[in-house]
C-alpha positions, 0 to 999 in steps of 0.5 A: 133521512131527515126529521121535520117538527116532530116527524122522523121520515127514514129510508130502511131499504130501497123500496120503503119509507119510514114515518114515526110520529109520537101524539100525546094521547091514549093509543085507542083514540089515535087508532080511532082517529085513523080508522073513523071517518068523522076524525079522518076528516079533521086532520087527513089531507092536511086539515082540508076539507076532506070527503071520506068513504070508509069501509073499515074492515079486513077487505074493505076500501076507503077513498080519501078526496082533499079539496086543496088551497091550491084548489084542486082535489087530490084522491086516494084509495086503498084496501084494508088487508090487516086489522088488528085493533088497536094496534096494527093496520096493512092497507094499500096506498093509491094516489088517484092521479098516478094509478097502478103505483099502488104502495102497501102501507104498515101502520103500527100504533104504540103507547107508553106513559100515554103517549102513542108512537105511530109507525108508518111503513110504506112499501113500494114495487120499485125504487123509482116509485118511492124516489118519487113520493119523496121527492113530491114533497110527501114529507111536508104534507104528511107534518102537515097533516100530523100537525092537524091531528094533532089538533084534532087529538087536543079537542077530544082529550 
């Protein structure tokens, strides 16, 4: 579908997106910094000031609330229903603002010559649903928030 700076987004059915975004550091510590709260709130929700309830284990919950430039907050819950460390996460996606559209996303982590592969698949109920992220612009805010974490990983290496 299209690539931003270092971000691949693809379309591979009707009801799915495709994130893949490679970081320049150990799997472990890329896993981590999407499972714990004291990394999720360098890079998550772009780098803004983020509020991060986390319960990670299979059944649990999160919820994500951004204070954006633009001064308003933007939240987002989910539940964790596959935990396989270091390599796979299947949660729930939910954007607060449009409850019952609720996504399953797939994060699959993986590593080669210390680099780490992030793949991201999100499932929608319909369509319409995932025409819709795509056109709130979701792309430009996930680069930006991987350009985040990417900082973020260049701290901790």
């Amino acid at each position: 579908m299209s690539k931003l700076p270092d971000l691949t987004i693809d379309l591979p059915t009707d009801r799915e997106i495709t994130l893949t975004r490679s970081f320049d550091a150990p799997r472990e510590l890329v896993y981590a910094a999407h499972t714990q709260a004291e990394h999720l709130r360098h890079w998550w929700g772009r780098g803004n000031p983020l509020d991060v309830e986390i319960d990670f284990r299979e059944g649990g919950h999160y919820r994500y609330v951004e204070h954006a430039d633009d001064g308003n907050d933007y939240a987002f819950r989910g539940e964790f229903r596959e935990i396989v460390v270091p390599e796979r996460i299947v949660q729930t996606f939910e954007f607060e603002g449009m409850p019952g559209h609720v996504a399953v996303e797939t994060l699959v982590f993986t590593e080669r010559d210390g680099r780490t592969t992030v793949t991201g698949t999100t499932r929608f109920d319909t369509t319409e649903e995932r025409d819709g992220l795509v056109d709130s612009g979701m792309a430009q805010g996930a680069a930006e928030s991987y350009a985040a974490l990417d900082r973020h990983l260049a701290t901790l290496t």
